[in-house]
N, C-alpha and C positions, 0 to 999 in steps of 0.2 A: 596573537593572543598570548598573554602569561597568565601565569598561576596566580599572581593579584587583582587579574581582570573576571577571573574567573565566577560565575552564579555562586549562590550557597549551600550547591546539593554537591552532592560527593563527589569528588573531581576526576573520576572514572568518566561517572554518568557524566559530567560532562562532555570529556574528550570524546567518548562516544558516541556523542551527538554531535559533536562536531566533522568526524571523521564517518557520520552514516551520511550529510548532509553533503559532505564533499563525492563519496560515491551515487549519491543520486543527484550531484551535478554533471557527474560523468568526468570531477576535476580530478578523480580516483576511477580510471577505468578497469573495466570488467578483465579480471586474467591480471592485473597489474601487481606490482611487488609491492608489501606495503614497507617502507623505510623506516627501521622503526629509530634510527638515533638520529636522523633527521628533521620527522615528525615530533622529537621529544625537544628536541634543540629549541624549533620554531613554538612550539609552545608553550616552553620555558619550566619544562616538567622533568621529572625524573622516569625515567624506562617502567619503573612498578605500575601507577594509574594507568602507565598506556598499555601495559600488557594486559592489565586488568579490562580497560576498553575495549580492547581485541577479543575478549574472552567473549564478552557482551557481544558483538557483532560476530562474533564467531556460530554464538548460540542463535541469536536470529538469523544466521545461515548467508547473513552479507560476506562475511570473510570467510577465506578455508585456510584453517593452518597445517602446513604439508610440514611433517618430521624434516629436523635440519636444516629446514631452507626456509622456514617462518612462513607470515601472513600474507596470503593474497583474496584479493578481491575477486569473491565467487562470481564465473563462469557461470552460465545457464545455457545448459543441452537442452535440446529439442526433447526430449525425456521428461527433464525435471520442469521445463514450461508448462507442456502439459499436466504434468502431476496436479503441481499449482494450481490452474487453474480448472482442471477437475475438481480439487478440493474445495477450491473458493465457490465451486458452483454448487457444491452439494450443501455446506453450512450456509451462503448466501441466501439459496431458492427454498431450505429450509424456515430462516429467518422472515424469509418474504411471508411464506405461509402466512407464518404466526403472526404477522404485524398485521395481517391482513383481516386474518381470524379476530383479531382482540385490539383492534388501535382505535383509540377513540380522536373524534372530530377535530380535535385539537391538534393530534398527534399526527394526523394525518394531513394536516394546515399546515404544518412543522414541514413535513416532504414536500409538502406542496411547494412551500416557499423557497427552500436547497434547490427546486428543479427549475424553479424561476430563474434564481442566480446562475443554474450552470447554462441554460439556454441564452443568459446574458456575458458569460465568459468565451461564448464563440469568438475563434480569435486571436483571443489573448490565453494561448496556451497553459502557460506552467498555472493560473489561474483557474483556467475549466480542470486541469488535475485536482489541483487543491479542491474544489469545492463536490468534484465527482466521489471523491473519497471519503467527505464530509457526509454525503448525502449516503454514500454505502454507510459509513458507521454509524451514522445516528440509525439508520432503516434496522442493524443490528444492536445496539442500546434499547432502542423499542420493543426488541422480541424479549431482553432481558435477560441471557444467559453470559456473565460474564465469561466463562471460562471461552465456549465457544467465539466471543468478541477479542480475546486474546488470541487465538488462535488466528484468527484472519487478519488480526492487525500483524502479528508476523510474516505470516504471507504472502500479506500486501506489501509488506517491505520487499521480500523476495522478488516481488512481481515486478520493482521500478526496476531491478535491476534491467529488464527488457522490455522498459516501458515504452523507450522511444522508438518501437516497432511497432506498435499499438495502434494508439492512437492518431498516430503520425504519418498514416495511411490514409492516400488523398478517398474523403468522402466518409472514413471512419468515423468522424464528430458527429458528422450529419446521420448517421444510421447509428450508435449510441445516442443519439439522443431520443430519436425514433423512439428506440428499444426502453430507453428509459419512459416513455410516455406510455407506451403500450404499460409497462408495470405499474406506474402510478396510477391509470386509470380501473387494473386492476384490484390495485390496494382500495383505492375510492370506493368499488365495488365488494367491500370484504370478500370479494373471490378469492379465497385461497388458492384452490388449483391453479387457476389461471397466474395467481401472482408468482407460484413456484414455477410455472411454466416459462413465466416474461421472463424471470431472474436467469434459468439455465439457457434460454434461449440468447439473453446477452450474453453468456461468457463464455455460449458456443462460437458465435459471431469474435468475440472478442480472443479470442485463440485463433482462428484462420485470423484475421488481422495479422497477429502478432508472430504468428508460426514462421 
């Protein structure tokens, strides 16, 4: 990649979405040093954008820059998994609530159809991710709190750091999806409780998985 080849959004945001994409290939592993006149070489950039990059992944908590010795590729403690996904289960199972309380038929067609797809991504991994993810943020778009849908798209970033513990645990697709069925048929049922119930009940599950 060069600077000529580059989109036409700020060439930060670019690099930083090049350099989040390589960490959730794992082609930037967790704990790793990031190079940074290496990485500027290869991209045919100057040291400024990439530091700028850095700051960016730094702030979504991908990177941690340690005094003196620059960028690495954050590390996740059994601490901060947890945290994560404590959190993601409190705004998630809140979210459920509400889409549950107020989504009209249409809306609930829309999930329906996300859950189609990911029961069809068995499989084909990095696929059932992508569209599991889909299916969480639109379920939060639906409740309509932007602020709150920022905050778990952060998260969720935080989260692939240790994704491949997850999911990747023989029989985990098959009981996420369960878990996902159980919730949809709650949301079906505008049962709120229940649907805040399905929601925390998967990312209880989905923590011992991952722990």
């Amino acid at each position: 990649m060069s600077s000529s080849t580059l989109t036409p959004r700020a060439l930060y945001e670019e690099v930083a979405e090049q350099l989040r994409q390589r960490i959730f290939r794992r082609e930037l592993e967790p704990g790793s040093w990031i190079d940074e006149l290496k990485i500027a070489e290869e991209f045919g950039i100057s040291r400024t954008p990439l530091r700028e990059a850095l700051k960016v992944l730094a702030t979504e908590g991908l990177i941690t820059m340690k005094l003196r010795r620059g960028a690495y590729v954050t590390e996740m403690s059994e601490k901060d998994l947890r945290d994560v996904y404590h959190l993601l289960a409190l705004l998630e199972s809140d979210a459920a609530g509400i889409v549950a309380a107020h989504a009209t038929p249409q809306q609930l067609q829309e999930l329906q159809a996300l859950h189609a797809e990911l029961e069809a991504a068995v499989g084909e991994r990095e696929r059932f991710f992508a569209v599991n993810e889909r299916f969480h943020m639109r379920l939060l778009e639906l409740a309509d709190n932007r602020w709150r849908s920022q905050v778990v798209a952060d998260l969720r970033k935080v989260m692939k750091l240790n994704r491949q513990n997850s999911l990747l645990k023989e029989g985990r697709i098959e009981d996420s999806l369960r878990e996902h069925r159980a919730l949809l048929a709650a949301l079906q049922a505008h049962d709120a409780a229940a649907s805040v119930q399905a929601m925390q009940a998967h990312f209880a599950q989905g923590l011992e998985a991952a722990a």
